[in-house]
C-alpha positions, 0 to 999 in steps of 0.5 A, a space after each residue: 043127574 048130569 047128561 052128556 052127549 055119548 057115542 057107542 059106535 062110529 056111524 052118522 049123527 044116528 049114533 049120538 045118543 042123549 044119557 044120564 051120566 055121571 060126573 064124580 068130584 074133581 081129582 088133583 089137577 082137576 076142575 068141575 065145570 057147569 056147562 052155559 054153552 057148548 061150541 061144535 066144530 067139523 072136528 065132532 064130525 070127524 070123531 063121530 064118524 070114526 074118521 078120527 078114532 077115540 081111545 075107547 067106547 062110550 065116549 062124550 064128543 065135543 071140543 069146545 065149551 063154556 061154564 061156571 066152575 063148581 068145585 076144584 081139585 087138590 092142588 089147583 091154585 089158579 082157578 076158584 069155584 065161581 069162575 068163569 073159564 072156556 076151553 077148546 080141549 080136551 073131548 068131552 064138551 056136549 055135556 051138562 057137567 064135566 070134570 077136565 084138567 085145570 091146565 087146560 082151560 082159561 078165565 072168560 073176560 068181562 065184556 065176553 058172555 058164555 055163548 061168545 066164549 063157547 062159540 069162539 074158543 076152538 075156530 078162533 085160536 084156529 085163526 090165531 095159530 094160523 095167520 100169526 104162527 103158522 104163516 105170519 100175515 101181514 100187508 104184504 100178503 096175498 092169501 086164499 081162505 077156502 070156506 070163507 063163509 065158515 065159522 074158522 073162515 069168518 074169524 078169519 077174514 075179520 083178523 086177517 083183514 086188520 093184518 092189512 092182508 088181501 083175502 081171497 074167500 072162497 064159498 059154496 053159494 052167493 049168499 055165502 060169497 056175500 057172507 065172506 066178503 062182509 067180514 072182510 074178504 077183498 075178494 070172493 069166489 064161487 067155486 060151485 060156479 066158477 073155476 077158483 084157479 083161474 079166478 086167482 089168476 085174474 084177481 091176482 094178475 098171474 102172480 098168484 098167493 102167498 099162502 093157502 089154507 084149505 079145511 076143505 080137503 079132498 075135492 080142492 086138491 091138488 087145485 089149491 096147489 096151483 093158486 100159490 106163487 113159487 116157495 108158497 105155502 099150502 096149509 091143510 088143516 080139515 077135512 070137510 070134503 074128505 082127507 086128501 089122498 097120499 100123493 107123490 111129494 114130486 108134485 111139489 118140486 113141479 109146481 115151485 118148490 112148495 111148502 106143505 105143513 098139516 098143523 093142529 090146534 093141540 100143537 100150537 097150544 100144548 104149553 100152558 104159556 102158549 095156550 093162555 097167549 093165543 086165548 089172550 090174543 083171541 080175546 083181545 080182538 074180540 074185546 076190541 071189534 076187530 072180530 065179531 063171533 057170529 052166532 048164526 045157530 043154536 040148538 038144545 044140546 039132547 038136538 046135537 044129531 040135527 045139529 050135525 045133520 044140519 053141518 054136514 048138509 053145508 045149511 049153517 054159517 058161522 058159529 054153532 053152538 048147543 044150549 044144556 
């Protein structure tokens, strides 16, 4: 018998009940997947606490997993029991096994073990979309990263700084700071010690960042606003403090005719084509060395609760993943 992860009703990690469930035959579209590892992100969070609401109760959580598939539906022709395939939707990962449609996963390559694809899948095409799609970087960019020493932000400041840009990592302690700045970042800040505005401002030499990209939220608005130059680019894409409250879009003309976007992953991937172009691209970094997917946590999967419990306190860095 399979078990899962399951939520009956939105509330802390209390909620996250460990259960036997069942998984059935995959139906046309479909394939079966033996789970090897399973990623967690801040998202599970947001879905859990009911911040992100589901279309109905019980429901499995998780976005991001690794395994082996067992059986395939009707008309799936790309993908043959025995393969290995990872993923980063849709919801439904903190599970031993699971069905999911066939279009929506992609072939683990040679050199890529399970636990680096689980861990990788969801914050790492996060990266791509965000640094290739959303705002090209490149040389000539100065951007600013709030949590740096995450697990999006270690990916990040690795790609980033093989694009040739100036990284400015933000984190919430010096070991984190040491974290980001190891990876890659060109410089580092404290925000629970320093002011990250004026920091920018020195670093920068008053001419400030090209482009902003805050999962932080709620306690860096409207602040990080003030890091960007003229026509730049603010990028919220998380919540971890907290959402960020309506405001008033004048505040924009006031500070030089900023440019705003709240992107997400399932957008920039939601054709098959680009969905296996940025996983490529992904993988081709990793394969490379330019990233490296730091796995910096494990849990037993029926311990996902401590696992959150641990991610919500801010005492993990990098990449989490649960073990069925």
């Amino acid at each position: 018998m399979a078990h899962a992860i399951r939520v009956h009703e939105y509330g802390s990690p209390d909620v996250l009940k460990w259960e036997e469930v069942e998984i059935g035959a995959p139906t046309a579209g479909q394939i079966k997947l033996k789970h090897h590892a399973i990623g967690i992100n801040y998202i599970d969070t947001y879905q859990r606490s009911g911040l992100y609401k589901q279309p109905a109760m019980p429901f499995t959580l998780g976005m991001e997993g690794a395994g082996e598939i067992t059986a395939v539906g009707p008309g799936v022709t790309e993908f043959k029991i025995g393969d290995r395939v990872a993923y980063a939707q849709p919801i439904g990962a903190y599970s031993t096994e699971r069905l999911m449609p066939a279009d929506r996963a992609v072939k683990i390559p040679e050199g890529i073990d399970y636990k680096t694809a689980a861990a990788m899948m969801l914050q790492g095409m996060t990266v791509r979309y965000l640094i290739r799609k959303t705002y090209k970087v490149g040389p000539d960019t100065t951007l600013l990263w709030h949590a740096a020493a995450g697990g999006v932000g270690l990916i990040a400041c690795q790609w980033a700084k093989n694009l040739g840009a100036t990284i400015i990592g933000t984190a919430g302690s010096d070991d984190k700071c040491k974290l980001a700045k190891d990876a890659g970042a060109t410089h580092v800040i404290n925000y629970k010690t320093e002011n990250f505005v004026e920091r920018v401002k020195t670093i920068t030499g008053g001419r400030m960042c090209d482009v902003v990209y805050d999962s932080v939220g709620k306690d860096t608005f409207p602040s990080s606003l003030d890091c960007l130059k003229p026509l730049g680019l603010f990028v919220t894409f998380g919540n971890a403090s907290g959402p960020i409250a309506a405001f008033d879009a004048g505040i924009l003309a006031a500070k030089g005719s900023l440019y705003v976007t709240r992107p997400s992953l399932m957008a920039y991937v939601a054709s098959r084509a680009d969905l296996v172009e940025t996983a490529n691209d992904l993988f081709d970094v990793v394969k490379k060395g330019v990233v490296k997917i730091a796995i910096n946590h494990t849990y037993p999967l029926k311990d996902a609760a401590q696992a959150h419990r641990d991610l919500e306190a801010r005492k993990t860095t990098g990449s989490i993943i649960l073990l069925p």
